[in-house]
KOLLORO-151767 format. One record per residue (C-alpha): x, y, z. Coordinates in steps of 0.05 Angstrom, whole numbers, plus 5000, padded with zeros to 4 digits. Last residue first. Example, Ala and Ser with C-alpha at 12.3 -4.5 7.8 and 13.67 -1.06 7.14 Angstrom:
527349795143/524649105156/
This chain:
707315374304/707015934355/715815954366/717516444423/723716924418/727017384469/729418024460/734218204513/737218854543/730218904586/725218434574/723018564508/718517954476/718617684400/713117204382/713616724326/709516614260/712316984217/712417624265/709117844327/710318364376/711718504440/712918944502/716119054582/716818274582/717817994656/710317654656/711517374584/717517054599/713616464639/710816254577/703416084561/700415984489/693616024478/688915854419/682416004374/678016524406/673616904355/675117634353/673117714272/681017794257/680717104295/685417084353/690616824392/691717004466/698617074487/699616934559/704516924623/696817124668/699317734696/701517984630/695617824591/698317924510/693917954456/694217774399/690217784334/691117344274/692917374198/699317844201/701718284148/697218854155/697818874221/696018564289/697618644369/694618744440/697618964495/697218894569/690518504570/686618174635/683117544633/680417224692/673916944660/678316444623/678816184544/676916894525/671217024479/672117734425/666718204388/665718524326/660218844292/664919414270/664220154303/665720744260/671821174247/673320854176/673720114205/673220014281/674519454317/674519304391/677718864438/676418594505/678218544581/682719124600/682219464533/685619344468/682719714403/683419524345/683719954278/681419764203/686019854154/690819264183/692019774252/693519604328/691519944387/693719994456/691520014535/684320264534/681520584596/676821074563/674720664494/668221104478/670421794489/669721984415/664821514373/661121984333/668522174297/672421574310/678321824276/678722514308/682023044281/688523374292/692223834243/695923634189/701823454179/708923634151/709524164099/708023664041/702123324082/701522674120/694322634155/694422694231/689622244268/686522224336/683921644367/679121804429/677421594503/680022184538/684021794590/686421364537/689021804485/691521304423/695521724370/694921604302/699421844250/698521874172/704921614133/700221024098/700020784180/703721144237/701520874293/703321104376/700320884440/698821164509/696721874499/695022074567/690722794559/691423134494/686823824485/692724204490/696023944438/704423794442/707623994369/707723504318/713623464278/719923714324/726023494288/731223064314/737123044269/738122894193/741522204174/734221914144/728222304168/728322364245/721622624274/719522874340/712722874374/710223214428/713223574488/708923364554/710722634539/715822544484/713622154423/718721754376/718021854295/721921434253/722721644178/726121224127/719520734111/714020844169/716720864233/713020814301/716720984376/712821114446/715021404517/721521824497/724722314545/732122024530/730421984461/730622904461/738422754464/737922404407/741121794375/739521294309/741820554314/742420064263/742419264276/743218684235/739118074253/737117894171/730017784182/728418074247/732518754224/732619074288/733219944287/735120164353/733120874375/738521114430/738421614486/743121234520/737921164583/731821254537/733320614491/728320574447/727619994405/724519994326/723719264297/724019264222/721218634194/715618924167/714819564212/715319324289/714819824340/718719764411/718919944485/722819964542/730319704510/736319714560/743819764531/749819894586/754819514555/753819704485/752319414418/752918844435/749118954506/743518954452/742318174463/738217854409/734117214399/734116914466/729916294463/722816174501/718715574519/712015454506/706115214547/699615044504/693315224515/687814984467/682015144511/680314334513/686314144506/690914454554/684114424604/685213744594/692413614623/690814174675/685213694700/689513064697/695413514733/690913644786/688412884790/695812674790/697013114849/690812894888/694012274888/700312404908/697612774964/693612164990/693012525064/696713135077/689713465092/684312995076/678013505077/681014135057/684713844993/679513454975/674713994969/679714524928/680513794887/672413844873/673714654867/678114434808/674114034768/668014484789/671615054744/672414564690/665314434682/665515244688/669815164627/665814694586/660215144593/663415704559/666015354503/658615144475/659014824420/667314584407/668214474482/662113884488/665113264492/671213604525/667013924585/663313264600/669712844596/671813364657/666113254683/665512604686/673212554705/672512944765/666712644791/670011954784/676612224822/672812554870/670011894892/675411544889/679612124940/673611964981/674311274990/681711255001/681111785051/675711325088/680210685086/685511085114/682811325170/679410625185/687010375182/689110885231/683310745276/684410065279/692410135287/690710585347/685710045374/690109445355/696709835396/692509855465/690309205460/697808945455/699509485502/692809145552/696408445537/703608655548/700408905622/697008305635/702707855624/706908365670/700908265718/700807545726/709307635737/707708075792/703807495822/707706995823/713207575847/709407555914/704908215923/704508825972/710809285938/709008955872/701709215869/703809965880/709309975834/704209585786/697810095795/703610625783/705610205717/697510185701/694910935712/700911155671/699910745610/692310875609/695111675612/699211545562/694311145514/689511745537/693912315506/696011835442/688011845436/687712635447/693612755394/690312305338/682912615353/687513335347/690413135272/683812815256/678913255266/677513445198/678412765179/672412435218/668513065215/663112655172/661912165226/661712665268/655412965239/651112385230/643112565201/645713215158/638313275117/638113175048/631113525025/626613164956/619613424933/617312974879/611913264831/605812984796/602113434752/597713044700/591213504717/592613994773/586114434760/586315124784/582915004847/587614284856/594114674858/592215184907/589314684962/595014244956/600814774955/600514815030/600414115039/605813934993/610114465034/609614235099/611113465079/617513745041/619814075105/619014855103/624315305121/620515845072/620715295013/614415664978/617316194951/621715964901/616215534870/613616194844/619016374808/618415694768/612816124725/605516124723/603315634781/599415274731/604715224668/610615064727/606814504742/605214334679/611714304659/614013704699/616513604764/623413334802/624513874864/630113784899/632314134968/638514165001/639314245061/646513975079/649513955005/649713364955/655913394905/654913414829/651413004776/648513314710/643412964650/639213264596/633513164553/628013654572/630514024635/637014094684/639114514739/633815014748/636115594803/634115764876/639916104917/638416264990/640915615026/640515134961/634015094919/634214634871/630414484804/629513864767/625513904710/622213394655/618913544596/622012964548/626912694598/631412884652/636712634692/641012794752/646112424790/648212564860/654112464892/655512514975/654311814982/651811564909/643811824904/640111764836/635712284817/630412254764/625512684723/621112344667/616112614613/614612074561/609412174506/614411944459/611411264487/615010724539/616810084510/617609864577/625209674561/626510284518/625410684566/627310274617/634810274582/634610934572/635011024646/639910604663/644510854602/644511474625/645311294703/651510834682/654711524634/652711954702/658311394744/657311034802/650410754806/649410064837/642009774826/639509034867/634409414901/634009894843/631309324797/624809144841/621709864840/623309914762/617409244760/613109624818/613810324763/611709844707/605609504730/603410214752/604010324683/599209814654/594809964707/595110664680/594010464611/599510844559/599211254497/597211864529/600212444567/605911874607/608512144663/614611884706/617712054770/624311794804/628611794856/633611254864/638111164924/633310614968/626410724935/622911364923/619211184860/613111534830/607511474778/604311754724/598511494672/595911674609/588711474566/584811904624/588812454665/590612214721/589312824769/595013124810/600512764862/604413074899/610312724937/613412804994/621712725017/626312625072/633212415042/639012225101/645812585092/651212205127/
């Protein structure tokens, strides 16, 4: 079990306030009080919140909450209040701060704040770690909290209050009182119980056998020299040492229990505080709720190590309580999928790689029949337009009767109506790996992500014109980007984010992600959709956002990590996966 050893430091009273301590059974606790209240007064108070905790039970953050606001307002206590307080459950500890109050702790090599003014946390106790509860003054006479940093050292809280002593009172420790806290591993096997389990099991069966042994050759031996009186004395003896025997390993399998039982109850509160935690406060701050999630599931990672095979339906339920509420709380929603379209109907051997969507016309190449499809979403009736120069084709985009396909190391070719494969744009030296393909008002953009640039062809009578640059200042800014999108303005997928330009130049814009793991494949928006999306391969998602990047939703289906592309329209998403075009609903 983890034992507290702990010292306090005490400053200067200042006159008209008061401060005091408590470091009594689990609860931890310091109080000052600038003005407002006697200190005998308050002293009277501290022995009166002495008495409660030996008759307190904490179990849950909410209970140390309302414990403490209940002295607060029981003591009548002035807005003058500064309080810091800890509250020790096993393994759990609950944290709680008032008015100027800190807790900081310092854990092997990391040294952070947890919590100040008017705020609360719990979370599991670690061997050697060390809690400081203060209040700002402290911090105000030492000059920052980086300073408190250095004074743990592999000091003992005693060590350190003396050191600090001498410096403190020079510069005048008026109203500073501080409670330095270290949980120290006092019983170690105790706590290895259920790590050890498996070979503790196999090493008593090991000594039951040998005891077993030991006794029927001390009975061979016995009943070759003694009268059958007496081999029937040791029979009895024998059925009572099994007997015996059987109670210890039943004991121990009970006390096994008993303990895995415990600490799959105490996960389960922890888990649920934080997980209410995250949901009370998802629609402020997003981010935090999600590492409250985060220690959710390293609580069950914990579990999961410590018991084993132990109380796996239990742990089970408390997964599928977290993913339950992470559904909600990051508005992710599983969805399944439909086949829309099969393009074997048109012919056996029919494979789509990639596609452009115009309207409702859906554009599929098809390199090994050297086929463009034409999809009408609307209506489901397919065209098809064929070239031997398809075959080579990496990217398709139409705009009205013409549909333009790009050929890697060639350039671009154009088919206007019934006339064949024309050559329109001519391969440019200066390209390096043009990934995606626009065309938008009949201009063409190309996306080159190696060089980091747009460039842009304006329709003309003889064709187009020649290249330019559409971000123009910008050029070589979105290396490593995946695919872009155009409503007017242009985005811009990359690995992990999205940006927007509008007339060549950079848009205050910028996108949140529901997770920290988030890696895009394509992205996706027009003219005639409301929302961007983007689509994380790896992760079997569809991000939905904002046109100004903020996060708003996520669907999840498991034909999103075999798609090859996608696209979006009224309000459902359309995948390629080979000869198929599957369908998933968003509303």
């Amino acid at each position: 079990m983890l034992q507290p050893n702990f010292a306090v430091y005490l400053g200067k009273e200042k006159a008209g306030g008061f401060f005091g301590v408590v470091a009594q059974d689990n609860l931890f606790l310091i109080i000052e009080v600038e003005d407002g209240m006697d200190a005998e007064v308050g002293r009277e108070i501290i022995q009166k919140i002495k008495d409660e905790v030996a008759s307190l039970t904490i179990n849950k953050l909410a209970s140390f909450d309302q414990f403490i606001s209940q002295i607060i307002t029981k003591y009548n206590f002035p807005t003058s209040l500064t309080l810091a307080a800890v509250y020790v459950n096993e393994r759990i500890l609950y944290l709680k701060t008032v008015g100027q109050g800190k807790i900081f702790l310092n854990r092997g090599r990391d040294f952070a704040q947890i919590i100040e003014k008017d705020n609360s946390a719990s979370g599991y106790i670690e061997n050697s770690d060390f809690f400081i509860l203060t209040n700002k003054k402290l911090i105000d006479l030492l000059g920052s909290d980086i300073e408190l940093k250095t004074i743990f050292d592999h000091k003992n809280p005693h060590e350190i209050v003396e050191e600090l002593a001498p410096q403190l009172k020079g510069k005048g420790d008026e109203g500073i009182v501080t409670l330095f806290i270290q949980f120290e591993e006092v019983e170690i096997e105790q706590d290895k119980i259920l790590d050890t389990e498996s070979q503790e099991s196999k090493e008593g069966h090991g000594q039951i056998k040998d005891a077993g042994k030991t006794f029927f050759e001390m009975i061979k031996s016995y009943s070759q020299s003694s009268s059958k009186s007496k081999i029937a004395t040791f029979i009895a003896v024998i059925i009572i040492f099994f007997i015996l025997i059987w109670s210890v390993v039943l004991g121990y399998k009970r006390r096994n229990e008993a303990e895995a039982v415990k600490k799959v109850k105490v996960a389960k509160e922890l888990i649920i505080q934080k997980l209410d935690q995250a949901e009370e406060g998802a629609f402020l701050n997003l981010p935090k709720s999600q590492v409250l999630i985060s220690e959710a599931k390293q609580e069950i990672d914990r579990l999961k190590k410590q018991l084993g095979k132990q109380r796996e339906k239990e742990i089970k339920e408390l997964e599928e309580l977290i993913k339950d509420k992470e559904g909600k709380i990051v508005k992710k929603e599983e969805k399944n999928f439909e086949e829309f379209y099969d393009l074997t109907i048109d012919g056996k051997e029919a494979k789509g790689s990639v596609f452009f969507l115009e309207k409702d016309k859906l554009s599929i190449i098809d390199r090994g029949k050297g086929i463009i499809y034409l999809l009408s979403l609307s209506k489901k009736s397919l065209e098809k337009k064929s070239a031997s120069e398809i075959k080579k084709a990496d990217l398709v985009s139409t705009y009205q009767e013409d549909i333009l396909f790009y050929v890697r190391g060639e350039g671009i070719y154009k088919i206007s109506g019934d006339e064949k494969a024309k050559k329109a744009i001519d391969k440019d030296k200066d390209w390096g790996n043009i990934v995606d393909m626009w065309i938008y008002n009949g201009n063409v953009y190309l996306l080159d992500r190696d060089k980091g640039d747009i460039y842009k062809y304006l329709v003309a009578e003889s064709g187009y014109s020649a290249k330019s640059s559409y971000l123009k200042g910008e050029a070589g800014s979105i290396k490593g980007a995946n695919s872009f999108a155009i409503d007017s303005s242009i985005y811009v997928g990359l690995d992990d984010s999205i940006m927007k330009y509008t007339a060549g130049g950079r848009d205050e814009f910028s996108t949140s992600w529901p997770e920290k793991n988030v890696k895009l494949t394509k992205i996706f928006t027009s003219a005639e959709v409301e929302k961007i999306y983007g689509w994380d391969k790896t992760n079997e998602a569809i991000y939905i956002l904002g046109k100004n990047g903020t996060y708003e939703r996520q669907i999840n289906s498991s034909i999103l990590a075999k798609a090859s592309d996608f696209v979006v329209f009224k309000e459902a998403v359309f995948v390629l996966a080979g000869e198929k075009i599957y369908k998933i609903g968003l509303d």
